[in-house]
C-alpha positions in Angstrom: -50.2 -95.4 -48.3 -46.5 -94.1 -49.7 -43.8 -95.4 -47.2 -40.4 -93.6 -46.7 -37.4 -94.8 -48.3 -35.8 -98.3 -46.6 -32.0 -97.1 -46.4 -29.6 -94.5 -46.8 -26.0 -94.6 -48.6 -23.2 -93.4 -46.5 -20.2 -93.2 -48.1 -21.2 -96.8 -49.8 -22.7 -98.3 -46.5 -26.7 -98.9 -46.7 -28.0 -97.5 -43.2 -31.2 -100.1 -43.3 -34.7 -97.7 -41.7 -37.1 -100.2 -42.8 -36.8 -99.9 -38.7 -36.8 -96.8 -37.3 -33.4 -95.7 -35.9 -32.7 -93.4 -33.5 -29.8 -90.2 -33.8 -27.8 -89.3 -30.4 -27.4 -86.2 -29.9 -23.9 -84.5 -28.6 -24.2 -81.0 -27.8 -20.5 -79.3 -27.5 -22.1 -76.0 -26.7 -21.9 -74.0 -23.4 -25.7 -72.7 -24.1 -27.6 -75.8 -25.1 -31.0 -75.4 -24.0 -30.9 -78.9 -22.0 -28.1 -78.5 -19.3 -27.4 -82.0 -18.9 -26.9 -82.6 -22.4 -23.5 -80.3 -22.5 -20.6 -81.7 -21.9 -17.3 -80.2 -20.6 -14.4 -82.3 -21.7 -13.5 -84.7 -24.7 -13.4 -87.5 -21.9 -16.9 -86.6 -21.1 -17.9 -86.5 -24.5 -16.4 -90.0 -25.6 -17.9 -91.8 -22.8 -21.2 -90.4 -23.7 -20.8 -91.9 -27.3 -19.7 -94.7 -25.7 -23.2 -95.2 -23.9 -25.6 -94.2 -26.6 -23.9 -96.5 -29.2 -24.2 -98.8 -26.3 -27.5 -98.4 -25.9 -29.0 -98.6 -29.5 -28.0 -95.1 -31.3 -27.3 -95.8 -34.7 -26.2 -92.3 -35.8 -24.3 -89.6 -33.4 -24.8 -86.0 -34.4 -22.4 -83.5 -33.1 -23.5 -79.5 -33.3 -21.3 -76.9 -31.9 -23.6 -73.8 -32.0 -27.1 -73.3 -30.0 -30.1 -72.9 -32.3 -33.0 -72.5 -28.7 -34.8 -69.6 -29.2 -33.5 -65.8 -29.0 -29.6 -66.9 -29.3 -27.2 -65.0 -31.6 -25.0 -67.8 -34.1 -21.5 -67.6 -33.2 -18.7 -67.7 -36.0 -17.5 -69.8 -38.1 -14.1 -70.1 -36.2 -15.7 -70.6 -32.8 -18.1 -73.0 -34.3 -14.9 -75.3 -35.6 -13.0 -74.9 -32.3 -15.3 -76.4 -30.4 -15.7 -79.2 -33.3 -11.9 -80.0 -34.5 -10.7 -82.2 -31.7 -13.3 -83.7 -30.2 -15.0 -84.8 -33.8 -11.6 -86.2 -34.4 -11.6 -88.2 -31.2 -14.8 -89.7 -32.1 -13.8 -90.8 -35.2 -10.2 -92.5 -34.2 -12.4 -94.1 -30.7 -15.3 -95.1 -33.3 -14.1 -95.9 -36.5 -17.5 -97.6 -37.3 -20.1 -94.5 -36.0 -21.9 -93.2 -39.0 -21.2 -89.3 -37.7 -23.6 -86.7 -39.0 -22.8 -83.1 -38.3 -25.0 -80.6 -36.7 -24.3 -77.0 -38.8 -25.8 -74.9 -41.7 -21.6 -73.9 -42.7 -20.5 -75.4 -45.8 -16.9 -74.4 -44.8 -17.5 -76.5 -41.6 -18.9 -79.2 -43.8 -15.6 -79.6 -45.5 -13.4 -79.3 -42.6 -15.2 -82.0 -40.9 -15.4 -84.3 -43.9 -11.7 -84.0 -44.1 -11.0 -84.6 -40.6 -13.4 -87.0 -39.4 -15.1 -88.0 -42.3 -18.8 -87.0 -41.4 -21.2 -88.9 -43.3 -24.3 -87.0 -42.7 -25.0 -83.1 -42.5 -27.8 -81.6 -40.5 -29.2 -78.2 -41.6 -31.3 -76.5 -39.7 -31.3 -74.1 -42.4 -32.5 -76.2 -44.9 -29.1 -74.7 -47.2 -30.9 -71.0 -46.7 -28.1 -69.6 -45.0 -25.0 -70.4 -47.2 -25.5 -70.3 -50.5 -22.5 -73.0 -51.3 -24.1 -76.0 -48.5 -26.5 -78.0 -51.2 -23.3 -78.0 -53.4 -21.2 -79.1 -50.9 -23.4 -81.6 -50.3 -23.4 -82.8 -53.8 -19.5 -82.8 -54.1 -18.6 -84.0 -50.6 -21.1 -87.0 -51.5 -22.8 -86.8 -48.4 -26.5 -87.4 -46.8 -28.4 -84.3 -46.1 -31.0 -84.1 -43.2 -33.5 -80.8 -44.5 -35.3 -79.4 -42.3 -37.6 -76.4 -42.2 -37.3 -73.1 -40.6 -39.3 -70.2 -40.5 -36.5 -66.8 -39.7 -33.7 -67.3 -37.6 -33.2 -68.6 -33.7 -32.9 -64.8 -32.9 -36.3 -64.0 -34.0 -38.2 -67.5 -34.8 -40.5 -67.1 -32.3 -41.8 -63.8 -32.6 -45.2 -64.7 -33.6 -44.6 -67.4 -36.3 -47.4 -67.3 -38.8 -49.4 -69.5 -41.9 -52.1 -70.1 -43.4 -51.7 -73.9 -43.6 -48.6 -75.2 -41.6 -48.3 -78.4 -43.1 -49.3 -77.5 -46.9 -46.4 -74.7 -46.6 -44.1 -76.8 -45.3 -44.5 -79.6 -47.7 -43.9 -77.1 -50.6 -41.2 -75.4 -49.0 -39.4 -78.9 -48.8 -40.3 -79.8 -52.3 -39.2 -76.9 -54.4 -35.5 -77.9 -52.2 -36.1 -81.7 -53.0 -36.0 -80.9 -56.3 -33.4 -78.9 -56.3 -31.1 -81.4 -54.0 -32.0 -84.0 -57.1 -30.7 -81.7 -60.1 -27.3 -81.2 -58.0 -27.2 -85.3 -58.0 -27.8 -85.5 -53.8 -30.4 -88.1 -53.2 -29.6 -89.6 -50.2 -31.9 -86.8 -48.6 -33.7 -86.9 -45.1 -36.1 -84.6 -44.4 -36.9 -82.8 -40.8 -40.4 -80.8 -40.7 -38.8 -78.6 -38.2 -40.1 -79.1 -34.8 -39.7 -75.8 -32.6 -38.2 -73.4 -35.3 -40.4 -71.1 -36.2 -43.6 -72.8 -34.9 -46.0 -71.5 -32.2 -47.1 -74.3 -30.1 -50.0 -74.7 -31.8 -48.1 -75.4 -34.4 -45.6 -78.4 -33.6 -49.0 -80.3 -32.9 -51.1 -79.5 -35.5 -47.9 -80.7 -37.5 -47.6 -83.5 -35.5 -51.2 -84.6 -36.3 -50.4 -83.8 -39.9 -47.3 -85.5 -39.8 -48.6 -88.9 -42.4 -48.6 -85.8 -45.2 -45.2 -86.2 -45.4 -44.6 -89.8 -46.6 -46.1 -88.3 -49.6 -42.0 -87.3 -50.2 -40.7 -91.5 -49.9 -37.9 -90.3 -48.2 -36.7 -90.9 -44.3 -38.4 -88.2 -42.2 -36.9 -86.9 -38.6 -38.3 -85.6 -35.9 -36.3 -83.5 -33.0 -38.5 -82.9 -30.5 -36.9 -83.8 -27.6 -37.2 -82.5 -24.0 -38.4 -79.1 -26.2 -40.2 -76.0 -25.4 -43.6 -77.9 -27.3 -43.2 -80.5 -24.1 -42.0 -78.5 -21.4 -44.7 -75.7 -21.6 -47.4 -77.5 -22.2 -47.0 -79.5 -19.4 -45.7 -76.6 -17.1 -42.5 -78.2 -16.1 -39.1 -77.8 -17.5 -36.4 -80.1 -19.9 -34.9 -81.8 -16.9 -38.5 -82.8 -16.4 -39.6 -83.6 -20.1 -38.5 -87.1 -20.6 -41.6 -88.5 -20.2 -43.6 -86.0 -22.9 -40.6 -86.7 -25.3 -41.7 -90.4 -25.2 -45.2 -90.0 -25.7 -44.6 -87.5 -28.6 -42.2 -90.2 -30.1 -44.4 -92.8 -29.8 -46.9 -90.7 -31.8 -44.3 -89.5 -34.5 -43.2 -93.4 -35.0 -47.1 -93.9 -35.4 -47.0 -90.9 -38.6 -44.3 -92.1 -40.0 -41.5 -90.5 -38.5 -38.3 -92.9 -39.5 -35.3 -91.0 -37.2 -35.5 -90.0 -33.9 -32.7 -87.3 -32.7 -33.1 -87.7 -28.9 -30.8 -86.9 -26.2 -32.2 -89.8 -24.3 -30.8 -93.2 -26.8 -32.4 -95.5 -23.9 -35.9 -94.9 -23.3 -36.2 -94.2 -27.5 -35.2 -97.4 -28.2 -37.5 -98.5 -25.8 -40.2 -96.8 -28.0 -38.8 -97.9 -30.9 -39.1 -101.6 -30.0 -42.6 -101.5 -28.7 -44.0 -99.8 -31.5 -42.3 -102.4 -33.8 -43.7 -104.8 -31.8 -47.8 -103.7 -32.3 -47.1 -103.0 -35.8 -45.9 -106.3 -36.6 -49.8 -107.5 -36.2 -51.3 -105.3 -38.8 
């Protein structure tokens, strides 16, 4: 069977995922759909680096806009005001962090690539929503995480429909694979999208589907953590869905999945280790 892709180039440094790795996630959002994960201060912030780099987080991804279902995108402006400082304080307390940045703005891209030197860019859009991002990408020299969406956080879950989830998915990502190439960006990871657009039905059939994807030999990432697809399934709520996001990681690392974006670095890691441990038998 096709295996991902064993490392990424940032900025000249090889980020080795013959392992997976798992991606900490900084929320500097007032809205963020986990309340624990927001954090009210630059202090706050840098000591929670601090810990998941402690704890095993080999990439930090800041996002300064909610994406959880129903919310309206703020500006562009508000969206850097919230970034500027405390992306710069991560980068002068971390000079080593390979940073990746949360946003579907190319303008943002370039502000924080100038001021923090970002290494990685996280589209949730998959470059839909700005017609400049997959250039950007190209000229900045940047990785790109692609993921799919299916409409907008405002109305993504109004009765998300296909025919074949995973098959539509798959070409979806292609067709911007190949367009990614032509523009000379090939250090591309891809993200099948986890909770945008997807019923619940969905996120698991696409979780059991998930092998389809090594198909691209590239890095694939889940988010699924403490998310709607855990949550309301098990009839709790994301203060309670830590123990669902390990189990679904644990099956994601089993399909292939090569980054985990998790708020919880710890107990990831921990899955991270023991799958590396059974697979190191076959």
């Amino acid at each position: 069977m096709l295996d991902s892709c064993k490392s990424i180039n940032l900025g000249g440094k090889l980020l080795d995922v013959t392992t997976p790795i798992v991606m900490g996630i900084i929320n500097l959002t007032p809205d963020s759909f986990y309340e624990s994960s927001r954090k009210n201060s630059i202090v706050d912030t840098i000591k929670h680096v601090e810990k998941m780099v402690s704890e095993g987080a080999e990439i930090i991804d800041c996002g300064a806009f909610s994406s959880k279902p129903g919310v309206e995108l703020i500006d562009v402006e508000e969206e850097w005001r919230r970034l500027e400082t405390t992306l710069i304080q991560i980068r002068k307390t971390f000079p080593e962090i390979n940073l990746s940045l949360d946003t579907y703005r190319s303008e943002i891209v370039r502000r924080a690539k100038e001021n923090a030197d970002i290494q990685i860019v996280n589209d949730i859009s998959g470059g839909a929503w700005d017609s400049t991002m997959f250039s950007t990408v190209a000229q900045l020299k940047v990785a790109y995480v692609l993921m799919h969406i299916q409409g907008k956080p405002n109305t993504m879950q109004q009765m998300p429909h296909y025919e074949n989830i995973t098959s539509e998915i798959i070409l979806s990502l292609s067709e911007k694979i190949f367009e990614l190439k032509l523009m000379g960006v090939c250090d591309i990871i891809v993200d099948p999208g986890f909770g945008f657009g997807k019923s619940l039905d969905h996120n698991y059939e696409l979780l059991n589907r998930m092998g389809d994807f090594r198909s691209f030999e590239l890095p694939v990432l889940v988010g699924f953590s403490r998310k709607s697809m855990i949550y309301n399934l098990l009839d709790t709520t994301p203060e309670f869905a830590l123990n669902g996001t390990s189990a679904l990681h644990m099956l994601a690392l089993q399909n292939g999945a090569k980054i985990l974006r998790v708020h919880d670095v710890k107990e990831a890691v921990e899955c991270v280790k023991i799958y590396s441990k059974f697979t190191q038998f076959n």
